[in-house]
N, C-alpha and C positions, 0 to 999 in steps of 0.2 A: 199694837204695831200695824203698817200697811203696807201692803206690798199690790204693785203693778203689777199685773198679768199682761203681754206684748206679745200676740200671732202676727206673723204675715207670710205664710204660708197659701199658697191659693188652690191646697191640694184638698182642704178641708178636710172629712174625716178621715181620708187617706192619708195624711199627715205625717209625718212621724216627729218632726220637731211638734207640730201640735199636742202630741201626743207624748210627747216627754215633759213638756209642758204644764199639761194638765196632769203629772206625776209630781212634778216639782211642788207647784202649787198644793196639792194633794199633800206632801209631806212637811212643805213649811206651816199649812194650816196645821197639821198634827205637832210638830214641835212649838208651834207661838199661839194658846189658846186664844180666840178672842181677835184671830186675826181678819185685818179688814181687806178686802179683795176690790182693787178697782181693774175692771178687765176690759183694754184695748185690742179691737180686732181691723187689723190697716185692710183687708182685703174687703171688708162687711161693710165698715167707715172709711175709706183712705180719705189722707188729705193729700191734695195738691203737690204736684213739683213747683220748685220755687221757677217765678217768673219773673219778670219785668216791672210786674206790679206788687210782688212780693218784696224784691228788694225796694223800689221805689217807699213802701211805706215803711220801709227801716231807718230813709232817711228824710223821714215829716212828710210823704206823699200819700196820704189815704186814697187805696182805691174808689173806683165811683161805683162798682157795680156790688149788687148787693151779696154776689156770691164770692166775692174774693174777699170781702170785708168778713163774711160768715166763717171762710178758712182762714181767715189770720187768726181771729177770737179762738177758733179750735187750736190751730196752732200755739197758740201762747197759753190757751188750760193746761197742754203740754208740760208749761215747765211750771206751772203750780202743782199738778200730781208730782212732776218728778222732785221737785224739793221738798212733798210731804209725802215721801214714800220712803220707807227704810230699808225695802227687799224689791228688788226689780228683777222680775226673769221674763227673759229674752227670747220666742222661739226666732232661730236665723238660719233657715236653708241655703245651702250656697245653691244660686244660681249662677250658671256660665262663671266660675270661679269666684263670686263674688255674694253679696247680699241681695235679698231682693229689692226692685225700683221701687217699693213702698217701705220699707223699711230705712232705707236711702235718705226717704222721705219724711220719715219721722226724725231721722237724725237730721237735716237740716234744718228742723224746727227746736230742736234741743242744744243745738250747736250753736249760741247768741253772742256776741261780743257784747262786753258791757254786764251778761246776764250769768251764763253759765262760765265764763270763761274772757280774760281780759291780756293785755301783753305788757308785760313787766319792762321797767325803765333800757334794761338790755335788749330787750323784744323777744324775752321768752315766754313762752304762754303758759297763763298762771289757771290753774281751776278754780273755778267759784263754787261749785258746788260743795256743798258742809261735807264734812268726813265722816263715814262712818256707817253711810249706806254699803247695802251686799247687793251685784248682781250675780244672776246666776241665767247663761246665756245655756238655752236649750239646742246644741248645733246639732242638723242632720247632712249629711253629704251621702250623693253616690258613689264615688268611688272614696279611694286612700288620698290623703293629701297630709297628712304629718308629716312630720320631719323624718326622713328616710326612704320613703315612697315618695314613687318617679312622680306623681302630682304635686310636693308639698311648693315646688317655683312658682307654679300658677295661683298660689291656695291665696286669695285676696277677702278673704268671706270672714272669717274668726278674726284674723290679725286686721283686720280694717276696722270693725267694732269696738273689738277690744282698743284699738288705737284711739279713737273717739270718744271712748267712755274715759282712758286715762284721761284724755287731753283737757275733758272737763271738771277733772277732780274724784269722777267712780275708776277707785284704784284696787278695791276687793271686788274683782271681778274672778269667778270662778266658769269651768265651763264642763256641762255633761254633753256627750258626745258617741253619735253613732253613724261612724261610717262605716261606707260600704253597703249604702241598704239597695245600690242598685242590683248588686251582683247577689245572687240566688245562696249562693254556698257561704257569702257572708256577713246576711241580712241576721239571720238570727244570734248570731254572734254579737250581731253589733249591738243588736236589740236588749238584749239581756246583759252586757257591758253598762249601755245607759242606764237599765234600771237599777244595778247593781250599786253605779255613782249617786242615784237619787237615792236610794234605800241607805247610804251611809252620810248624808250630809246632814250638817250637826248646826 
């Protein structure tokens, strides 16, 4: 089996999605002997936000310079891991309610019409992606934002991902989860919550 390892967290070892992360990992290696690990790091490597010249080569425009032609070839190894990978986890901190700008950016390289995702004769979008992959998104937030807490209106950070990953066809998408790790009194709650989700995933 292979499964993607995915940080973009820019807190490095202060992390805590990195850091559930490498728990996940840590326990899918123990459930799937023999498992193979390809590990992307967006904050160590990032690629590019899409530009002018990014879409321009979507449609027969190759760029001239040699560093944008360098980020397309990365971007598009992208969706060769992602179609030979069986186990994807995600770490995804919410920033300012949402995902981080490099993770963004991985998703707009995985998001391809034509590739991972096409629009059916009514124009509804069909996933390309084979079934049968599992991700497993490692989420951290500072405060509450579920459903019930005064945050969950703003919460664009889990429900954006996860929207993305359906829309391409990853529909076993799971997620362990710790918030509150800004607030002192409910950091270690949260913390031992997440481990508790990765020490039972099957």
């Amino acid at each position: 089996m292979k499964l993607w390892h995915i940080d973009s967290s820019v807190l490095g070892e202060n992390s805590v999605s990195r850091q559930l992360t490498a728990g996940i990992v840590a326990r899918e290696a123990a459930l799937h002997r023999g498992l193979e690990v390809t590990y992307l790091d967006l904050v160590a490597t990032p690629v590019d936000h899409l530009s002018p010249a990014h879409i321009g080569a979507m449609f027969g425009h190759p760029p001239a310079d040699s560093a944008t032609q360098a980020d397309i070839a990365t971007g598009a190894s992208f969706l060769d891991t992602l179609f030979a990978s069986d186990i994807i986890v995600i770490g995804a901190p919410m920033y300012n309610f949402g995902v981080p700008s490099q993770l963004k950016a991985w998703l707009d390289r995985i998001l391809v019409t034509g590739k991972t995702f096409k629009y059916g004769e009514n124009g509804a979008p069909v996933g390309l992606v084979p079934a049968g992959k599992k991700v497993i998104i490692a989420s951290s937030r500072g405060g509450l934002y579920t459903p019930g807490n005064p945050g969950a209106a703003i919460e664009h950070q889990e429900s954006h991902l996860i929207a993305a990953l359906n829309f391409i066809g990853l529909t076993d998408v799971s997620v362990v989860r710790a918030e509150g790790v800004a607030v002192p009194d409910l950091k270690p709650r949260a913390l031992a919550n997440a481990e508790a989700a990765i020490a039972a995933l099957a």
